[in-house]
Phi, psi and omega in degrees: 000120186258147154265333184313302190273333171330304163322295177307299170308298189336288166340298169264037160220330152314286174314325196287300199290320179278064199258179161013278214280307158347326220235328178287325192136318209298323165308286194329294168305352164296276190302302206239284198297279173353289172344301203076183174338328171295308164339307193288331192262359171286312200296337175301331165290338155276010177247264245297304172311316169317307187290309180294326183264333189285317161338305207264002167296309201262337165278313183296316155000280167303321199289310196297340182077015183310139184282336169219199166291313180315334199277314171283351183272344183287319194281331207242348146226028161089156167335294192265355178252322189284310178312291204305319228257350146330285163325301176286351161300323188277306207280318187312300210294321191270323161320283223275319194295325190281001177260319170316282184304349219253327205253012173274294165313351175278307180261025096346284203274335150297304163264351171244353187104320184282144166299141178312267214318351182283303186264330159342301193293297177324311173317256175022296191266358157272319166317288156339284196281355170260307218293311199280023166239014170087222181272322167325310179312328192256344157317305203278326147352275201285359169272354196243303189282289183332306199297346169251349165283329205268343184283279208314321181293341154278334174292327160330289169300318220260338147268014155282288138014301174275356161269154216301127157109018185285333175301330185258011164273353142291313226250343173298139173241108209283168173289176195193074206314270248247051162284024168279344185300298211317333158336277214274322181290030184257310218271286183325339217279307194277340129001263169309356165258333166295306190325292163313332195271342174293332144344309180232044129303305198304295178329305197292327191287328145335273168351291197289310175062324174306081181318345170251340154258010163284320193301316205292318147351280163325300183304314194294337199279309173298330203263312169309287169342265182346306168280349155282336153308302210267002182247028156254344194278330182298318128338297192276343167282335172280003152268147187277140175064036183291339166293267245290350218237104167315320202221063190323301179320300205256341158326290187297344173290323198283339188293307205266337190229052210299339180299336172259350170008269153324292110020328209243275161356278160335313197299322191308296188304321189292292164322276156349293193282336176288331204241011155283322188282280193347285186315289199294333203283345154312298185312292171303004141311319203277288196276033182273331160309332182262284224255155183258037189287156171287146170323292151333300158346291179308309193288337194270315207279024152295291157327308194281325182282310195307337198273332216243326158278344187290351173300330184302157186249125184351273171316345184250339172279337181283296169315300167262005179245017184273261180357313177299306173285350150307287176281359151304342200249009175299290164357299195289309179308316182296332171278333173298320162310293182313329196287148183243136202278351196264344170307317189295000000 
């Protein structure tokens, strides 16, 4: 049992999961916050899933030694449906990757003054140069950043907190047309983070191989997601007009905390860019399986489908196609429940 590397997985399933739409607000608010209280108890129902399915994703990995996702997906739903959801798996990744630039570009042009395409291009070309140190580049990422997205999201709670009506702005349940959704956006939520997040899960557990610090890892990983969930959402129900906002997250930093802003920006951006790195090096994991291309290659023509979606405006690429990818990935969690690790 390493803790070290225990940590590390955290870390990096932490980063994988807490991407764009996550780190800005806008996934929450999407999934949970809009819910009001109903929100809160989703979200507990998604850490739970997390801890428990993300584990165990990652230990049938190691037993099997799959090398990608594609491997695990062959395994946990046969040859010929494991081909489909392979496919829809490629198209999620490149999708989910053009909303991470589209929201690099978001915080560009929202918070700094600069054009959306300055920061695409730029991500793009810091992506590129991590990507081409591997997996360490994204180990090493995501030990530096997580442990300050997971700070800032309690400094956060903890000047939300002081402010007037917050119990009754957790306890409130705002109206809703489509709140049947509040049902189904726990299962979908996390569904669709997993699914994607096994893109660097399988690898990294592959790597790693040791079954009790991949469990612990998961487990630690899971509880953090969660708790990062539950004080932004707690934050974020005491802003007015909470849909209106691209970059929910840091509206409310600039309001309760402006001397650290900045700072928080970064954290923002720093989230974003792990799980830009995350998504492609899935995807080039995957077609490194089909094609003998060189590593650059691949990543800039990855980059190149991504740059041309990431244009789409940001909060409206998000809104449909997470949700949309959400009940594609239902498929997946149910089997994954069902699957007995000792099958692997």
């Amino acid at each position: 049992m390493n803790w070290g590397a225990s940590f590390q997985i955290a870390a990096v399933y932490v980063g994988t999961v807490v991407g764009a739409g996550f780190a800005t607000g806008r996934e929450i608010v999407e999934f949970f916050s809009r819910f009001g209280f109903i929100g809160l108890i989703g979200i507990l129902m998604s850490g739970y899933i997390f801890v428990f399915l993300g584990s165990k994703l990652m230990i049938i990995a190691a037993k099997i030694n799959a090398k990608s996702y594609q491997e695990l997906n062959t395994h946990l739903f046969g040859k010929h449906f494991g081909l489909l959801i392979n496919g829809l798996m490629l198209i999620m990744l490149l999708g989910v990757c053009a909303v991470m630039l589209s929201g690099a570009g978001a915080v560009f042009e929202e918070q700094l003054g600069l054009s959306k395409s300055t920061g695409v291009v730029f991500t793009i070309a810091l992506s590129i140069i991590t990507m081409l140190v591997g997996i360490k580049g994204l180990f090493a990422v995501n030990v530096v950043v997580v442990p300050m997205m997971i700070s800032f999201s309690f400094i956060l709670l903890f000047f939300s907190i002081q402010q007037p009506f917050f119990l009754e702005n957790i306890l409130y349940i705002p109206f809703a047309e489509d709140g049947w959704k509040s049902v189904v956006s726990p299962f979908t939520y996390a569904a669709f983070n997993l699914m994607l997040a096994q893109a660097v899960l399988v690898p990294v557990a592959s790597d790693i191989k040791d079954i009790h610090t991949i469990k612990w890892g998961g487990y630690f990983g899971g509880i953090a997601l969660t708790l990062i969930l539950v004080s932004s959402h707690l934050s974020l129900v005491n802003v007015p007009n909470l849909e209106s906002y691209e970059i929910p997250m840091a509206a409310i930093m600039k309001s309760l905390a402006s001397s650290i802003y900045w700072i928080f920006v970064f954290v923002i951006y720093g989230e974003i860019f792990t799980s830009v790195i995350g998504n492609v090096f899935g995807v080039e994991r995957q077609i490194r399986q089909y094609f003998n291309i060189p590593t650059v290659v691949t990543v800039i023509g990855i980059f190149t489908i991504c740059y041309f979606g990431s244009f789409i405006e940001y909060g409206e690429l998000l809104s449909y196609l997470y949700p949309l990818f959400g009940y594609i990935s239902l498929t997946f969690i149910i089997l994954l429940w069902m699957k007995k690790e000792t099958d692997s």
